[in-house]
N, C-alpha and C positions, 0 to 999 in steps of 0.2 A: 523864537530863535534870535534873540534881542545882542545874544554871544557872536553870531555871527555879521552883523554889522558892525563889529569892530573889526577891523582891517587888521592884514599882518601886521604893515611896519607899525600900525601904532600899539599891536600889541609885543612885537621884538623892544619897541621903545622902553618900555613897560621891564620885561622880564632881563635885556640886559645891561647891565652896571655902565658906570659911566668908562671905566676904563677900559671894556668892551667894546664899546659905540668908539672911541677917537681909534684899537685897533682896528675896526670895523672899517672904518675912513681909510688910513692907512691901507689899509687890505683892498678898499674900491679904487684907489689912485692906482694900488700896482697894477690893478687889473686891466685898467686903462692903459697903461705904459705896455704890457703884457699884449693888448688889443695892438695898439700897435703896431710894436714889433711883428705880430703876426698877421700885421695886414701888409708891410712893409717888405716882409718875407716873399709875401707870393705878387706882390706889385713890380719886385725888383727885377728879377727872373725877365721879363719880356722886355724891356730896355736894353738891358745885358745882349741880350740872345741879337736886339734887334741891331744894335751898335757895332757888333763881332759879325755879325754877315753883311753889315750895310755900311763900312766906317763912312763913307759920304755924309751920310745925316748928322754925323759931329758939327759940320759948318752951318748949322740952324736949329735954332728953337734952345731950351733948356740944356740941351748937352753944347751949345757952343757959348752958354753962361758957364757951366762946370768947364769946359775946357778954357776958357780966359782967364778965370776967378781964378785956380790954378796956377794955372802959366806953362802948362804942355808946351813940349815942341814938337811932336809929334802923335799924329793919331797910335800910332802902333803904343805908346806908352800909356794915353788916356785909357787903351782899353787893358792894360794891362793891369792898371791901379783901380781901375773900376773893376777887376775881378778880384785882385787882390782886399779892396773893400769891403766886396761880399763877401768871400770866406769869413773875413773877420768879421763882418755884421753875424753871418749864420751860426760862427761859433759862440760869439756872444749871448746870442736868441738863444741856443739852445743852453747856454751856462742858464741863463735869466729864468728861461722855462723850468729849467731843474728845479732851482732857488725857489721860485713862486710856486710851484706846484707842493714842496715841501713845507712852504708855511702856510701855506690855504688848507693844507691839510692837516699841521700841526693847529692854524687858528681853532676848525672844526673841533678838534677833538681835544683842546683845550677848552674850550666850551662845553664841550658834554663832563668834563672834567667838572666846569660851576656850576652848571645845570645841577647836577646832579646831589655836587655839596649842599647848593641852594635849597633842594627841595629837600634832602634830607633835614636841614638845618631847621627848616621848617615846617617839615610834620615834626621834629622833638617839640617846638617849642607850641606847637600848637595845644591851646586846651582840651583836656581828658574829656570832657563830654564833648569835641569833634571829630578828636580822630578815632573815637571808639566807632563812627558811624562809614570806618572805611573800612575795607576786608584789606588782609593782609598782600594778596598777590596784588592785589591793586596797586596797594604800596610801592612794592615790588618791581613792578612792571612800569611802573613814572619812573623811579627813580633810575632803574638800570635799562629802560630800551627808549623810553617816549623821550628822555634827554638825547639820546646817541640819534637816535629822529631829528629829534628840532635843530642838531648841530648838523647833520645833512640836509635841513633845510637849509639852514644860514648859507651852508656852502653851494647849494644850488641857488639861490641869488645870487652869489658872485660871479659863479660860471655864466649866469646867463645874462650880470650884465657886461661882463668880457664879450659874450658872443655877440649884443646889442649892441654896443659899442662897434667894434669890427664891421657890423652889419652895416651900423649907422654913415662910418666910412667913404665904403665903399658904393653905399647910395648915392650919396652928393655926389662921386665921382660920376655914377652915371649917368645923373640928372644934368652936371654938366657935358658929356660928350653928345647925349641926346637927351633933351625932355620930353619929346611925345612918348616916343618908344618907350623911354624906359616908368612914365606917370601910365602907359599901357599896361604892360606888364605888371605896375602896384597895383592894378584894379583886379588884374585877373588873381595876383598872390595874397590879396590883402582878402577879395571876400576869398579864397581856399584856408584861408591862414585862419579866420575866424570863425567858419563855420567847422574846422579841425580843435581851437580853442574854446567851443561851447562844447562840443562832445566830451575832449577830454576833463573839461570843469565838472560835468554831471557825474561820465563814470568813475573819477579821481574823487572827489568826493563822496562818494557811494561806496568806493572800496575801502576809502580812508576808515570811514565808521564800521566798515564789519572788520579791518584788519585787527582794530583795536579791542573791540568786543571779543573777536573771537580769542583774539590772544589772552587777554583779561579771563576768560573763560576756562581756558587751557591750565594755564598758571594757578588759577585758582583750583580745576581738577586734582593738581598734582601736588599740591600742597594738601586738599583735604583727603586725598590717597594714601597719602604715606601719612601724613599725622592721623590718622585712623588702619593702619594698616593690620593690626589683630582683629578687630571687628570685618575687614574688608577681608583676609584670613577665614572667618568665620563661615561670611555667609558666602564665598564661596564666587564671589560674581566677578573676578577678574573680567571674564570676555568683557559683560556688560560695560565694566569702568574701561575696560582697552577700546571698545565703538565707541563708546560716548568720547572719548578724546583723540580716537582717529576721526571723527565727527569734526572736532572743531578745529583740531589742527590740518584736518581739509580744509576747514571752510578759511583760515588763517593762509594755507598756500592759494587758494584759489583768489584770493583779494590780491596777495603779491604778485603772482601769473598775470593777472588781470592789467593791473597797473602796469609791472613792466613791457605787458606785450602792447600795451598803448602808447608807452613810453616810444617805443621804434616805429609807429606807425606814420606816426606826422613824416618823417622822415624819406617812406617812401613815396606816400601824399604827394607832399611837398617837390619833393626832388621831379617825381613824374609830370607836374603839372607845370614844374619850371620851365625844363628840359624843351616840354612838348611847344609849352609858350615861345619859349626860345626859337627850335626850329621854325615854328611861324611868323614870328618878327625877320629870321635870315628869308626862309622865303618870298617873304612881299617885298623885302629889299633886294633880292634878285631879279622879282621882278620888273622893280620899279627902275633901276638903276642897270644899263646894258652894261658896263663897266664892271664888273666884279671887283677888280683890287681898288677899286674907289671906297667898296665897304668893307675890305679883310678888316682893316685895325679896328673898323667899330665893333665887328662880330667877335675879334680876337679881345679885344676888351670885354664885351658882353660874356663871352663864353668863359673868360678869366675870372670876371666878379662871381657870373653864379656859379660858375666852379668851386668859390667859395661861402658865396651866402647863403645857396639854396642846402648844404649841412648845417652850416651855423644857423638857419631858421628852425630845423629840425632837430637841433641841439637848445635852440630855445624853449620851444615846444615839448622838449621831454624831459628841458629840467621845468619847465612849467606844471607838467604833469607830478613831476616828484615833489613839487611846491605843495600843490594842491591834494596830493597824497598824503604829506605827512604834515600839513596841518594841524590836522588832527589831534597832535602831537604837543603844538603849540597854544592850542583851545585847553587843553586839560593842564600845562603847565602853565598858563596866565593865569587861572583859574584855581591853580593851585596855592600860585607861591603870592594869589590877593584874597589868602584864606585868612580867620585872623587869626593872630599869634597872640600867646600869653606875654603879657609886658611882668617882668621879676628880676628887683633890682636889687642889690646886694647888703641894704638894713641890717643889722644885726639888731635880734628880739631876745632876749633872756629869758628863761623860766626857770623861776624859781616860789612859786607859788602855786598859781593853780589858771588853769584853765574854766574861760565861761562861756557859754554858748549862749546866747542874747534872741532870742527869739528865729528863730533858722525856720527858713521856710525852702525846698530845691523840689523845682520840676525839670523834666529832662525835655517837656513839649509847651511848655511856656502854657500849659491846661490841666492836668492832673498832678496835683500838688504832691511828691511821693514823700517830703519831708515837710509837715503845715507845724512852724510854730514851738519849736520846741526849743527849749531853756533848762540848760545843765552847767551845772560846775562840777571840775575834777582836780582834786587837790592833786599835789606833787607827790608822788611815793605811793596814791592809790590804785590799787586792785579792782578794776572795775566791767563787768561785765553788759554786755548787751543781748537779750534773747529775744526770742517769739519767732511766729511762723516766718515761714521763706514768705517774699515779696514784701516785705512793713515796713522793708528802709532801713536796716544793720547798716548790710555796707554801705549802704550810699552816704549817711550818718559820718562813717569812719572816715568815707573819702571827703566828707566836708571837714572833719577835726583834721584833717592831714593835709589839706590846704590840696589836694586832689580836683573836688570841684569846689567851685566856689556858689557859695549859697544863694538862692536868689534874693531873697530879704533875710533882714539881721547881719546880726555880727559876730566875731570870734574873738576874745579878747585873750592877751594870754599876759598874765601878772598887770592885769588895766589895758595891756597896751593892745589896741585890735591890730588884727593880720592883716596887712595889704600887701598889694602887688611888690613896693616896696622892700619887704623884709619877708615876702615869701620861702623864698628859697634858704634862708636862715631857720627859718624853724621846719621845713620841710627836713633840713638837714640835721634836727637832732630826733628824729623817727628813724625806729628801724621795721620793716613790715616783714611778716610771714604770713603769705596767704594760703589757700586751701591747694591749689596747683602752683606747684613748685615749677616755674617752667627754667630748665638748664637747656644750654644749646650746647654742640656738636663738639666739646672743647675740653680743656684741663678742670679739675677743680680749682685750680687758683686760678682760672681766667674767667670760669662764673663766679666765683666771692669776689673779685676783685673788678669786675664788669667796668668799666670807664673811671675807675679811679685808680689814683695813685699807687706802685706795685710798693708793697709791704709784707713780702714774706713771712715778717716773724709775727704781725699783726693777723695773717692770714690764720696763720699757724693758731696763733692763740684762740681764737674765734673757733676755730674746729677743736681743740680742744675742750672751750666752753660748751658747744654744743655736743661734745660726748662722741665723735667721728674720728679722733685724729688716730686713734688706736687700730681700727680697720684702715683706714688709708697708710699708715706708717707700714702696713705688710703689704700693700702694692706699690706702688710710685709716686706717694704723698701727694704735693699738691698736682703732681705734672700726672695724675690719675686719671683716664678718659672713660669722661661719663656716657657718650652715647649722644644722640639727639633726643633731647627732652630727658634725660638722665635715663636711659632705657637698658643702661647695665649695669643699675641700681635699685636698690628695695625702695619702696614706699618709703621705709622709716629710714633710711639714708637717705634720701634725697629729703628729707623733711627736716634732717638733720644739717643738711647742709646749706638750704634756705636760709634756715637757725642762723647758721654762720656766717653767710652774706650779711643780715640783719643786725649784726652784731657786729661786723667788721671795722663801722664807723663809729662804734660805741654810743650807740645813741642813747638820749636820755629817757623815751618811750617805744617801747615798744607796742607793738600792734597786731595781733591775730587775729585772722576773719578766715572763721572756719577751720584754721589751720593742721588739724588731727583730726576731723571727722572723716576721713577717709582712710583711715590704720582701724585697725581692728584693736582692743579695748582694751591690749595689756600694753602692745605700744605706744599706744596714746596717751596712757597713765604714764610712763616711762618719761616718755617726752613732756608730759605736761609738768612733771617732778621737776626734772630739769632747765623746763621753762620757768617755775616757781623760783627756781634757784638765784637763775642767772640774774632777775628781775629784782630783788631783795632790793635794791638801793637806784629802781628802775620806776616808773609811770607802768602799768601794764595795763591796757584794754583789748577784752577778748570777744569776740562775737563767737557763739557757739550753740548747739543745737541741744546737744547733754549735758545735763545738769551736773555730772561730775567730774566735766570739764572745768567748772567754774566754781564749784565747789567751796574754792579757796579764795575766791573775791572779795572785796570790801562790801563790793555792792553789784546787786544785780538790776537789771533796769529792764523791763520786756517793754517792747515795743508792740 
């Protein structure tokens, strides 16, 4: 558990930016100013009150520095301005309150805003052999709930050091009005207060890891439900898939139940054992003292602070708990966004000759060698095929020539020059691939051919034309045509055709098939593969393929 001896703040240090950290600063000042005011708020009240039924006491102590400093000439005016005061302090407090509460909560949720870009930004750019070892809801679920988490973490820090603050206060006030009494009272609050923050540490904790799980669990149901939903159709087992995810999405309310109803506990802990503290301290000073008005103001002060600090303890305490709840949150995304990233820098590589592959060795487990040693050249304008059985290394092959993974020994040289991190993304960028699963999401056809690039209508256009589609789409809604989730209100050989198109959109100089018709049946795969031959005339073509007359028409066939 080696993750969990790194503390928050030094992993908040970590995860946010620098521009975050000085508003973060910012954000703790106001909080204090905020502290304040709202200690200042419920302090003032009993001066006021005591000055308006007693004006005598104006001629000593503090109220007869305020009345001098001044320049009063009558009591009746002091207290008039001293009320007049406060209104304007209260209406103040509450402008300020507004203000701070509005941007504590914009800060939050501008943060879940980075969070969130952050880790997106950084699973794209992470390498294909890491994030193929995450499931997708996982994905999912970091980027859109465990950010919007860790930015309610951030914000319960501040709340609770607003409320420490306030607390801190009003302690020294009443360390000075009494010290026994009130270093009595921290003995009896402090062991209640800590043996209430070792409970909630264990069960916050505890719930933090099944909140997460189960939710991961959930998400990931529903995603392999509906992206299977003919098969799920088939066999019939709806109930089962409905228990199994009322299953988890119990177990997901019951973590949050948990936490929040611990979250209100300290609270009345806390408050009961103050309370009770309290009436015990007025009664031994009843008894000790025949005089009763000799101890109002110090009961009246006592009963004033914990009026206020015995909630603000139990608002520390439960944002303490929501700390230590969503944690969790923050362990997954330090962890995520100190995963490594692919480094690919903007080189420009030419090909105009031929492609060499230098001795290429690629494991996925740094022990089973699934690519040992192999050495190819592929001239410019060749037709070139890859076969043999499933598992010998095709694709893994092709995603090394496409700069996909990187090899673990050897090198790729393209017209002399090798690939590197460098000038990756430039030869990346003259491939265009069609693989065996077309996957389209939920959208236009011209918002899957045109996925993250620049909008080109007539370039769209042309591409579905090339790929032999544009004629079925021109009798529905061209490219503004909705395919469905996963193109699902589309044939096979339409969606095959319109991968084509995406592949072709950025006119690349190689194309790349891996597998890409073995799942059409045998006149439209001839069809498609015609038209594949076509477009490729003045193109690099490498095919991975299962049937031989698939590849037919290759320069070269090569089995692996």
């Amino acid at each position: 558990m080696k993750k969990d001896k790194i503390g928050i703040i030094k992993k908040l240090r970590v995860v946010l930016d620098r521009k975050t950290k000085i508003l973060l600063l910012i954000m703790l000042f106001c909080t204090i100013i905020f502290s304040v005011l709202e200690t200042i708020s419920i302090s003032a009240i009993m001066p006021f009150v005591s000055v308006a039924s007693n004006p005598d006491i104006i001629d000593s102590g503090y109220y007869k520095m305020a009345y001098d400093f001044f320049e009063f000439s009558d009591k009746e005016n002091f207290i008039f301005y001293f009320g007049v005061f406060l209104v304007i302090f209260y209406l103040f407090r509450g402008a300020y309150s507004l203000i701070y509460t509005y941007f504590l909560n914009k800060f939050a949720f501008d943060n879940f805003s980075k969070f969130a870009n952050k880790l997106f930004q950084n699973y794209l750019h992470m390498p294909y052999k890491n994030i193929i070892k995450y499931n997708s809801s996982t994905i999912i679920k970091t980027v859109s709930n465990e950010t919007l988490n860790l930015s309610f973490l951030i914000q319960n820090i501040l709340i609770l050091c607003s409320e420490a603050f306030t607390i801190i206060v009003f302690y020294i006030l009443l360390l000075y009005v009494r010290l026994k009494m009130t270093l009595g009272l921290t003995l009896i609050m402090g062991i209640s207060v800590f043996v209430v923050i070792k409970v909630i540490n264990k069960i916050g904790t505890v719930q933090g890891e099944k909140r997460s799980k189960s939710q991961e669990s959930f998400l990931k149901l529903i995603t392999a439900s509906f992206g299977n939903f003919k098969i799920l159709k088939l066999k019939g087992n709806e109930k089962e898939i409905t228990d199994e995810f009322s299953q988890e999405s119990g177990k997901f309310s019951k973590s949050y139940t948990a936490s929040y109803t611990i979250s209100f506990a300290p609270r009345y802990i806390i408050e009961s054992i103050g309370f009770s503290a309290l009436l015990a301290a007025i009664l031994y000073l009843l008894l000790r003292y025949e005089n009763p008005s000799l101890i109002i103001p110090v009961i009246s002060m006592y009963a004033l602070a914990l009026y206020r600090m015995l909630p603000g303890i139990s608002r520390i305490l439960g944002n303490y708990n929501q700390i230590i709840f969503l944690k969790r949150s923050l362990d997954i995304i330090y962890k995520d966004l100190n995963s490594c990233i692919e480094e690919s820098g903007d080189e420009n590589i030419d090909f105009n000759s031929s492609i060499t592959l230098q001795n290429i060795s690629f494991s996925y487990n740094d022990r089973t060698k699934v690519i040992d040693n192999v050495s190819l050249d592929i001239k410019k304008g060749e037709k070139i095929a890859f076969t043999g059985k499933s598992g010998r290394g095709k694709s893994t092959l092709i995603d090394i020539i496409m700069g996909i993974h990187r090899s673990s020994s050897g090198e790729i040289l393209v017209d002399g020059m090798p690939i590197t991190s460098q000038n990756i993304r430039s030869w990346r960028a003259k491939i265009g691939y069609i693989p065996q699963d077309i996957y389209l999401f939920d959208g236009t056809v011209g918002e899957n051919i045109m996925f993250g690039c620049d909008v080109d209508e007539t370039r769209a256009i042309n591409a579905l034309k090339t790929a032999n589609i544009w004629d079925f789409l021109s009798e529905k809604e061209g490219l503004n045509t909705i395919v469905g989730e996963r193109g699902v209100q589309l044939s096979g050989g339409q969606k095959q055709r319109i991968g084509i198109a995406r592949a072709l959109y950025d006119n690349p100089e190689i194309l790349v098939l891996d597998e890409a018709t073995s799942a059409l049946d045998n006149a439209t795969e001839s069809k498609i593969m015609d038209e594949i031959y076509n477009i490729s005339k003045d193109k690099t073509l490498i095919v991975i393929a299962h049937r031989l007359s698939t590849v037919d028409r290759c320069d070269r066939k090569i089995e692996l």
